[in-house]
C-alpha positions as CSV (number, residue, x, y, z in Angstrom):
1,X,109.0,93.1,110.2
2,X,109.7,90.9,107.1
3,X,109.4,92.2,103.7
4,X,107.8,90.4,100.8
5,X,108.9,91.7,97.1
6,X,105.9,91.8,94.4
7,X,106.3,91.9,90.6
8,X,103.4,94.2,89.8
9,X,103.7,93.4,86.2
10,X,103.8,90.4,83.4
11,X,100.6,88.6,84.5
12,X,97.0,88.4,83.1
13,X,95.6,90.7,85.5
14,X,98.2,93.3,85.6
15,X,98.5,96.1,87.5
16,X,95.0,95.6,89.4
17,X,94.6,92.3,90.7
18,X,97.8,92.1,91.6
19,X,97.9,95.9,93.7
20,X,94.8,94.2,95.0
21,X,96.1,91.4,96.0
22,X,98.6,93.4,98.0
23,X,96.1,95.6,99.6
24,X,94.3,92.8,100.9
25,X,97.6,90.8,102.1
26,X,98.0,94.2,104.1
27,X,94.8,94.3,105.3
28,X,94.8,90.5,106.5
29,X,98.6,91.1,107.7
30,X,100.1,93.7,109.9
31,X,103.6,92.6,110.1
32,X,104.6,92.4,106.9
33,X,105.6,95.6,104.4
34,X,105.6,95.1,100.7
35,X,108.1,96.4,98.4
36,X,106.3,96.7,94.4
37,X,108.0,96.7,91.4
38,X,106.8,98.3,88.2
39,X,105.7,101.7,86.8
40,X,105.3,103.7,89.9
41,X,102.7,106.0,88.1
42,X,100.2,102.8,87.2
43,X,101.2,101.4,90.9
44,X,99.9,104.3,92.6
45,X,97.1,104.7,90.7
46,X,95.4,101.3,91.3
47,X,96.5,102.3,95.4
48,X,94.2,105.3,95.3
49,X,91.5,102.6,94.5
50,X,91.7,101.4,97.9
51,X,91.3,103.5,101.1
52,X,91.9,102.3,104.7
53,X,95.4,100.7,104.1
54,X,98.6,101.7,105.6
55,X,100.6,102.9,103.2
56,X,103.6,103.5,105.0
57,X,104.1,99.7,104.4
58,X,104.2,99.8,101.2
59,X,107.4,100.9,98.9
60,X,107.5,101.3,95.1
61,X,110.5,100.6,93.1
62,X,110.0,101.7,89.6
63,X,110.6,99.5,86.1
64,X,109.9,100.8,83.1
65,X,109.8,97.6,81.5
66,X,107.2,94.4,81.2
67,X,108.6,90.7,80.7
68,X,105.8,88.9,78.9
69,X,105.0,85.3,78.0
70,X,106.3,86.3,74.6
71,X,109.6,87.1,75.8
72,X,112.3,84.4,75.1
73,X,112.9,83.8,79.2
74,X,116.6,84.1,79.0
75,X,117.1,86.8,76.7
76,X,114.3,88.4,78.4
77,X,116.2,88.3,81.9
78,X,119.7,89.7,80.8
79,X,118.0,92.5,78.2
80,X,115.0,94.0,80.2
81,X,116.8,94.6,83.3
82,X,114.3,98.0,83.8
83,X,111.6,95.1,84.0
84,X,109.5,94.5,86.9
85,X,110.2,91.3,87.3
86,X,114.5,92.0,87.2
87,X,114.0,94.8,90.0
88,X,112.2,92.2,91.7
89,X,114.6,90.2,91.7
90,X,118.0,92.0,91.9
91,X,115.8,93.6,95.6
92,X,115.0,90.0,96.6
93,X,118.5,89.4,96.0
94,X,120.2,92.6,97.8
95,X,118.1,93.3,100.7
96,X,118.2,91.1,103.9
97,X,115.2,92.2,105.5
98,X,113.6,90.7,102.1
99,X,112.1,87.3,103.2
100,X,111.4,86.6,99.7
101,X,108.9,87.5,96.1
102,X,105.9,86.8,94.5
103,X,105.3,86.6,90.7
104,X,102.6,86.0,88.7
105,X,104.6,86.6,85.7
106,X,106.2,84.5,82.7
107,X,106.8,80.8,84.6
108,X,110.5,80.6,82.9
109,X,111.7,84.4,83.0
110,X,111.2,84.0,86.9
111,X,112.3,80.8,87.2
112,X,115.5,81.3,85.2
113,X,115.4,84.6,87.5
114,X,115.7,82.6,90.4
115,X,118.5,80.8,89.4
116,X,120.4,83.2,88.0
117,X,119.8,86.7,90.2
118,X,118.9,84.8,92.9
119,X,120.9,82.4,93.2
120,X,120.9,78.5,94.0
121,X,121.2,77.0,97.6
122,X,125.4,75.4,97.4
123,X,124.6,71.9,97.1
124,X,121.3,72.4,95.2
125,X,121.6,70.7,91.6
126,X,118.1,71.8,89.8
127,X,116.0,74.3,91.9
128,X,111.7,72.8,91.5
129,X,108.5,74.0,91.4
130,X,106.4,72.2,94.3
131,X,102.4,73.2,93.6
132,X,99.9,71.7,96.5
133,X,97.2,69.9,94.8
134,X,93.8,68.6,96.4
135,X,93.3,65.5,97.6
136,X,90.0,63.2,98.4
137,X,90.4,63.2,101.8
138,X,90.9,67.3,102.4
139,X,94.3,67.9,102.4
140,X,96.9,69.0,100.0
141,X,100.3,66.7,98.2
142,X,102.9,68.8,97.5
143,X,104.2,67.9,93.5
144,X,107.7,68.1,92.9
145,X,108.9,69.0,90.3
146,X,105.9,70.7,88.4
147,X,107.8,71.5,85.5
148,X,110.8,73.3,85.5
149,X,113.0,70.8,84.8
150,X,112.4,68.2,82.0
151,X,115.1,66.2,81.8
152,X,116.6,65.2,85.3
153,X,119.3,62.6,86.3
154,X,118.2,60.4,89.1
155,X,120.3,62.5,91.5
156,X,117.8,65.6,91.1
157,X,114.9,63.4,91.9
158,X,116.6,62.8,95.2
159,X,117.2,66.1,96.3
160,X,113.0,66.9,94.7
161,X,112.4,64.5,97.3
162,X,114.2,66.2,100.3
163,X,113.2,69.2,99.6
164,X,109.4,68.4,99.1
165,X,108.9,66.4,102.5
166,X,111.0,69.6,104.4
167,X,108.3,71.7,102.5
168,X,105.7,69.6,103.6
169,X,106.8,69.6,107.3
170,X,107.0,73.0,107.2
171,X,103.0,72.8,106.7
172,X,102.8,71.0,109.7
173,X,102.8,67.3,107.7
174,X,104.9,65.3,111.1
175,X,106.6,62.5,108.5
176,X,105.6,62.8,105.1
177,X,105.0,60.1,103.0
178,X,106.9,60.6,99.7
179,X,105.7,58.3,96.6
180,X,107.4,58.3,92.9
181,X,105.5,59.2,90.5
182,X,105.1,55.9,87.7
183,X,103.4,53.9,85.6
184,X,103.1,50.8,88.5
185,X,103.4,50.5,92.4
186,X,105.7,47.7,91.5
187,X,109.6,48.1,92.0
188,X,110.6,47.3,89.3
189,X,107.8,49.4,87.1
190,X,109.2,52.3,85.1
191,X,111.6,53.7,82.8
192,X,115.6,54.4,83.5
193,X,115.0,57.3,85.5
194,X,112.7,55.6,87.8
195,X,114.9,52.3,87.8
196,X,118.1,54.4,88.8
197,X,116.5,56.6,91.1
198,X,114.3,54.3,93.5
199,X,117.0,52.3,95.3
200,X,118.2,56.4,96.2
201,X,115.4,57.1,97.5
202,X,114.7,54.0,99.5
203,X,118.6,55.2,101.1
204,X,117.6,58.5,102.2
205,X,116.6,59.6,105.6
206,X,113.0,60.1,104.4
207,X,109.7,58.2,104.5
208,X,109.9,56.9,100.7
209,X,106.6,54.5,100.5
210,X,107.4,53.3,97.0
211,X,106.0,54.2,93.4
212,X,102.7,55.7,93.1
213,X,100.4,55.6,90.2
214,X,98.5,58.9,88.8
215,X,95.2,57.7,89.3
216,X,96.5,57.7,93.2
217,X,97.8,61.1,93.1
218,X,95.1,62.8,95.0
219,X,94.0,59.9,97.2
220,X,95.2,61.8,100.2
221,X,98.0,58.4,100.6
222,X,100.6,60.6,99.6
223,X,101.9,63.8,101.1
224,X,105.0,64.3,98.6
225,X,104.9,63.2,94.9
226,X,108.2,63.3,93.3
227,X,108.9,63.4,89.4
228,X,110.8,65.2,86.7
229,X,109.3,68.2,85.5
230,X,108.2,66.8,82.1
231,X,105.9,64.0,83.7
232,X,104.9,66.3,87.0
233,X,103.9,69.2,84.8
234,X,101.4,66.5,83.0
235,X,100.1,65.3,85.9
236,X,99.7,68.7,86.9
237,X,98.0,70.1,84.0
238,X,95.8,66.9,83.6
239,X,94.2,67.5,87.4
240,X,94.0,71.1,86.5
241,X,92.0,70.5,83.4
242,X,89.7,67.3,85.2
243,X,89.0,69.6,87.6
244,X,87.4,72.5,85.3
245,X,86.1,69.4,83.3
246,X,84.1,68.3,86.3
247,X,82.8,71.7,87.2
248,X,81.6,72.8,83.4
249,X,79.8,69.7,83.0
250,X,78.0,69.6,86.7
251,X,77.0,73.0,85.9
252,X,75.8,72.2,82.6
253,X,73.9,69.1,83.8
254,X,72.1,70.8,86.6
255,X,71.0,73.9,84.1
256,X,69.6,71.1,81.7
257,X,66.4,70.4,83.8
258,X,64.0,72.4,86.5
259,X,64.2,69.7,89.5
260,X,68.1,69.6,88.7
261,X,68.1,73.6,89.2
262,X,65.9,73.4,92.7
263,X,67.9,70.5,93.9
264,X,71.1,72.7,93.3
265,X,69.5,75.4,95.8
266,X,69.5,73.3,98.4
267,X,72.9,71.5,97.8
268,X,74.2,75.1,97.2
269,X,76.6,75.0,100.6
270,X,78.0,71.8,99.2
271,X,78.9,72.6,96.2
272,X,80.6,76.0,97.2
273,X,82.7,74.3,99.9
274,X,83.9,71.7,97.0
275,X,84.6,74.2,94.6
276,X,86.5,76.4,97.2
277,X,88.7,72.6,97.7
278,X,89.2,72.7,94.2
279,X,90.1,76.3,93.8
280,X,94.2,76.8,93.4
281,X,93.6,80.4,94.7
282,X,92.9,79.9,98.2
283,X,96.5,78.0,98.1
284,X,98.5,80.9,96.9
285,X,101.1,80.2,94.5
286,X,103.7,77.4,93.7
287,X,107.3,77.9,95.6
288,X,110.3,77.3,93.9
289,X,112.0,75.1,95.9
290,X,116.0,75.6,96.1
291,X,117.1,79.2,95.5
292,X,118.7,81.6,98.5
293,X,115.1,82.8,98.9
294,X,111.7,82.7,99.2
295,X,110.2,82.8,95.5
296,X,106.6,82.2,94.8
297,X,105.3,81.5,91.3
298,X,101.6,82.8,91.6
299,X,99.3,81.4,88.3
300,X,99.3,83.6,85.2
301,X,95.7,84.4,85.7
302,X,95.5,84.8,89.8
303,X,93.3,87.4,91.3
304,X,93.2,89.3,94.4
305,X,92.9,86.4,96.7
306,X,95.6,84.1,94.6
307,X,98.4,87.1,95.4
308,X,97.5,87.7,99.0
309,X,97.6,83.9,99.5
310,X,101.0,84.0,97.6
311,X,102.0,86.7,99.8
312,X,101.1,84.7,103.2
313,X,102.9,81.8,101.9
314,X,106.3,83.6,101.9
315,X,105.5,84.9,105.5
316,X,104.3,81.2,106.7
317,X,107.5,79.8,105.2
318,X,109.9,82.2,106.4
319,X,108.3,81.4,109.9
320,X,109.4,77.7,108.7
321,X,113.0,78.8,108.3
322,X,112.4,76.9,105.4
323,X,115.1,78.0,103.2
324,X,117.8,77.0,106.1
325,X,116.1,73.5,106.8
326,X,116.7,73.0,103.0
327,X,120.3,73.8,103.6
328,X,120.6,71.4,106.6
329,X,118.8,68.9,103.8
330,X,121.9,69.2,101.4
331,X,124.8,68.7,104.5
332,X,122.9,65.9,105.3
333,X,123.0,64.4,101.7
334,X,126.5,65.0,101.8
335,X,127.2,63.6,105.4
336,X,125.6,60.1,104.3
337,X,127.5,60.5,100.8
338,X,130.9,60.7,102.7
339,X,129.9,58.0,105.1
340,X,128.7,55.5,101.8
341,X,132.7,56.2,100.2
């Protein structure tokens, strides 16, 4: 039975969403046990809340301590070692039977976590986030990097790539099709990075399909989108923010007259299927892609569903073997590398 570490603490909705969430994943899940880190008097408490669940699943490691988004990341990581979010962590880290964590905590305390208790994959240059975003046609594109790295050297982008169409067949995608994120489908569009790294990509063993424009981005033509993490995270907070856009105002149009109000009644199905498309919690989390384990970086604000869909992503990839494809990934880099001298 695999385990799945959760940081109890650090997020929006701390301690009770989160022990929600876990309840539920239990309830959905009945080979999995959960291992939660935080104050073990506030944990069990929010567990009394919820009857019907087998406990004897569940394990408590206590941390006096809360990493917050005011925290310097860093210093946070190397002084709050009592924190949730450091037992979390160090018991990813440690414990085999650990398939990997969930956080909903401070984005760069767990993702300079990752790298540095965790550990890098040997080979791996810059470990990514990878969020799924929606696209027109129903499906999900995988964005790599979302923003944990700013400034990359064509090189990263090559190994984004790689390990975003691995993480993509792991979702079942047979051959992904792996677009660059620029400012033109044209070769030759683009600044150095994107000069430098499309001839790379257009080497590897992967099915590169050439630059993609933004506006593309969700077309459903894409099922990887590389970029570095200063450009991806734009991209990803400008859908994000469309997306509420588009909701606020077709709520606000359709309260703005009677006929508008009954013709919503009748389109009600619709519009809760779109807005269940649009909604990031029924995906889970974002993994970070390239450290020894599974880590999931669940939103800042995530309820109950948003943790127990985090928590079934680290059981669906571990199923993968996702975190030893990506090693077979980097020999394979290194195979055509020695074959190129």
């Amino acid at each position: 039975m695999p385990k799945v570490v959760v940081d109890i603490f650090g997020a929006d909705n701390s301690p009770h969403e989160i022990v929600a969430g876990c309840v539920l994943a239990l309830e959905k899940t009945k080979d999995v046990s959960l291992v939660l880190t935080g104050s073990k008097e506030l944990i069990e408490a929010e567990l009394k809340k919820h009857s019907g669940v087998d406990y004897s699943r569940v394990e408590i490691v206590h941390a006096s301590e809360v990493i917050t988004n005011h925290d310097a990341p860093s210093n946070a990581i190397k002084q709050k070692l009592d924190s949730s979010l450091v037992k979390a962590l160090e018991r990813t880290k440690s414990d085999d039977d650990v398939a990997g964590m969930v956080s909903a905590g401070s984005t760069g305390a767990v993702l300079i976590g990752g790298i540095f208790k965790v550990g890098r994959i040997k080979g791996i240059s810059r470990p990514a986030l990878c969020p799924l975003l929606p696209t027109s046609l129903g499906g999900h594109v995988a964005l790599i990097d979302g923003g944990s790295n700013v400034d990359c050297k064509p090189e990263f982008l090559t190994q984004f790539a790689m390990m975003g169409s691995i993480y993509a067949q792991s979702r079942g995608v047979e051959n992904p099709r792996v677009g660059l994120v620029n400012v033109g489908v044209e070769d030759k569009k683009g600044n150095e990075l994107t000069h430098a790294a499309f001839p790379l990509l257009k080497e590897m063993d992967i099915n590169f399909v050439g630059n993609m424009e933004a506006r593309d981005a969700l077309s459903g033509n894409y099922d990887v989108l590389v970029a570095d993490g200063f450009i991806g995270n734009v991209l990803l907070k400008s859908v994000e923010g469309t997306a509420l856009m588009i909701m606020k105002r077709l709520k606000d149009t359709i309260m703005e007259s009677t006929s508008a109000k009954i013709g919503a009644m009748f389109m009600k199905g619709a519009f809760k299927k779109f807005k269940g498309m649009m909604d990031y919690s029924q995906l889970g989390g974002a993994p970070f892609l390239g450290v020894e384990k599974i880590l999931i970086k669940s939103h800042g604000s995530s309820k109950a569903t948003s943790i127990a869909a985090s928590i079934q992503q680290v059981i669906d990839m571990d199923k993968a073997n996702l975190i030893e494809k990506i090693r077979e990934g980097v020999q394979g880099e290194k195979k055509i590398e020695s074959t190129q001298e």
